[in-house]
C-alpha positions in Angstrom: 33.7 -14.3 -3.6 33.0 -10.9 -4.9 30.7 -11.7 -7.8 29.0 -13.5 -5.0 28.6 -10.8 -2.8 27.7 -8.6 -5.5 25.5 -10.7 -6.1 23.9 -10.4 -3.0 23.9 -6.8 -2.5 22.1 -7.0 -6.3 19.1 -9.0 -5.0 18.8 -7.0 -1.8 18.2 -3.6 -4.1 16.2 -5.7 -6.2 13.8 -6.7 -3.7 14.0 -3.4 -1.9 12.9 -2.0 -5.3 9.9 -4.6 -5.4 8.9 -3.8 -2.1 8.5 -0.1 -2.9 6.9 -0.8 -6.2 4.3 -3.0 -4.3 4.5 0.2 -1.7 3.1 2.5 -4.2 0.5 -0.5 -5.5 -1.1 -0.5 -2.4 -0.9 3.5 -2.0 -3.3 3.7 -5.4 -5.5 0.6 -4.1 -6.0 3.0 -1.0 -6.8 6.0 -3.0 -9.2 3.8 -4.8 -11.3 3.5 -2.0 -15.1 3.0 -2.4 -17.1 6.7 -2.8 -19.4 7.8 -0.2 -22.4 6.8 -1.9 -21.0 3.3 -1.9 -19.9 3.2 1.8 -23.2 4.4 3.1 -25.4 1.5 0.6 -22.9 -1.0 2.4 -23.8 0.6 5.9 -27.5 0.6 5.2 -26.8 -3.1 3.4 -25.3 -4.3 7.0 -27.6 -2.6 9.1 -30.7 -4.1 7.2 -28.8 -7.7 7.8 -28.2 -7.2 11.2 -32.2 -5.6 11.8 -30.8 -2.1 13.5 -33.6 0.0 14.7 -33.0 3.3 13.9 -31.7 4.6 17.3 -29.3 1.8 16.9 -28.4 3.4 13.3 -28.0 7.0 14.5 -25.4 5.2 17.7 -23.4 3.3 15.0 -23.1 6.6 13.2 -21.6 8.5 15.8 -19.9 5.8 17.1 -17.9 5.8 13.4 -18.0 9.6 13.9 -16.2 9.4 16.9 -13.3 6.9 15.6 -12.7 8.6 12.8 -11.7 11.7 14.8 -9.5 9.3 16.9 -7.4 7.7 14.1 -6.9 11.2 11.9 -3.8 12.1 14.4 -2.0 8.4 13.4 -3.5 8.7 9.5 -1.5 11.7 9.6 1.8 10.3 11.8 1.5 7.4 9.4 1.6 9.5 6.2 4.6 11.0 7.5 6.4 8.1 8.3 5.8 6.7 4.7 7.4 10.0 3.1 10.6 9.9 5.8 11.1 5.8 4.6 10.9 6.8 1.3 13.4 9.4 0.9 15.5 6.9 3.1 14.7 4.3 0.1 15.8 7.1 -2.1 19.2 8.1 -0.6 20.3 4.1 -0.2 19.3 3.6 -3.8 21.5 6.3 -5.0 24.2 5.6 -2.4 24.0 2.0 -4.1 23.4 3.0 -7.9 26.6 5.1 -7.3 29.2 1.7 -6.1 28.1 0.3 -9.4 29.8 0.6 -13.0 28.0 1.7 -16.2 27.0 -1.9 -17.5 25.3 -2.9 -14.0 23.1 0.5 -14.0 21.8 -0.3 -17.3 20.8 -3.3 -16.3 19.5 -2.4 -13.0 17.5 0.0 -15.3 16.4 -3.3 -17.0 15.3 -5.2 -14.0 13.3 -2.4 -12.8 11.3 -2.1 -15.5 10.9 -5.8 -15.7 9.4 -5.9 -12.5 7.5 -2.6 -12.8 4.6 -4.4 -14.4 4.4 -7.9 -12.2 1.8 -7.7 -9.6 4.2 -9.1 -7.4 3.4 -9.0 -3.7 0.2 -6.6 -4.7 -2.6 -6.9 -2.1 -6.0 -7.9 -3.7 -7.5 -8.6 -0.8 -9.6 -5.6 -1.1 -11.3 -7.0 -4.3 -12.2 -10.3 -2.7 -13.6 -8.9 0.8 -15.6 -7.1 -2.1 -16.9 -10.2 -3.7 -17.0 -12.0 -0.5 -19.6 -9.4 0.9 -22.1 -8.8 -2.3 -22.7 -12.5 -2.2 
């Protein structure tokens, strides 16, 4: 009974360090983002394709103006959040490192850095809207 709930509380740590890894993954494909020369050849790009005049243009451009200002506040709320989960994530994984015994951190150790380099969970969707839109 206790190897089985050991067990259990192994793989929840486990996943909970998968879902931060995967956390951090999709924190660099966000910094990644496309440069502002880029964004403003796929503006033009979808403009062209959709025959704006260039009143409509100048509308659409404030109009993205406009919503940018709106979603800075919640960017920022957002960015917050992220730092107060993961300092929670941090305490509960030292909390949890500190129940076990010498042999199960070193091989906690292990399975992190097994599942460091998967791509498991990691969002590529980014990449194929990408594709999906040169064609």
């Amino acid at each position: 009974m206790k190897k089985l709930l050991l067990s259990a509380v192994c793989a929840i740590v486990l996943c909970n360090g998968i879902v931060n890894v995967n956390a951090k993954e999709t924190k660099s494909d966000f910094d990644n983002r496309p440069s502002i020369e880029e964004v403003k050849k796929h503006q033009e790009k979808f403009a062209s394709k959709l025959g704006l005049s260039e009143e409509q243009k100048e509308k659409a451009k404030e109009l993205r103006k406009e919503g940018r200002k709106k979603m800075e506040p919640l960017m920022k709320q957002k960015k917050e959040l992220h730092e107060k989960m993961e300092k929670i994530r941090k305490e509960n994984m030292s909390e949890f490192e500190k129940i076990l015994t010498d042999e199960q951190k070193q091989k906690l150790k292990e399975l992190k850095k097994e599942h460091k380099g998967k791509h498991f969970g990691k969002r590529s969707h980014h990449k194929d809207r990408k594709n999906k839109h040169d064609k």
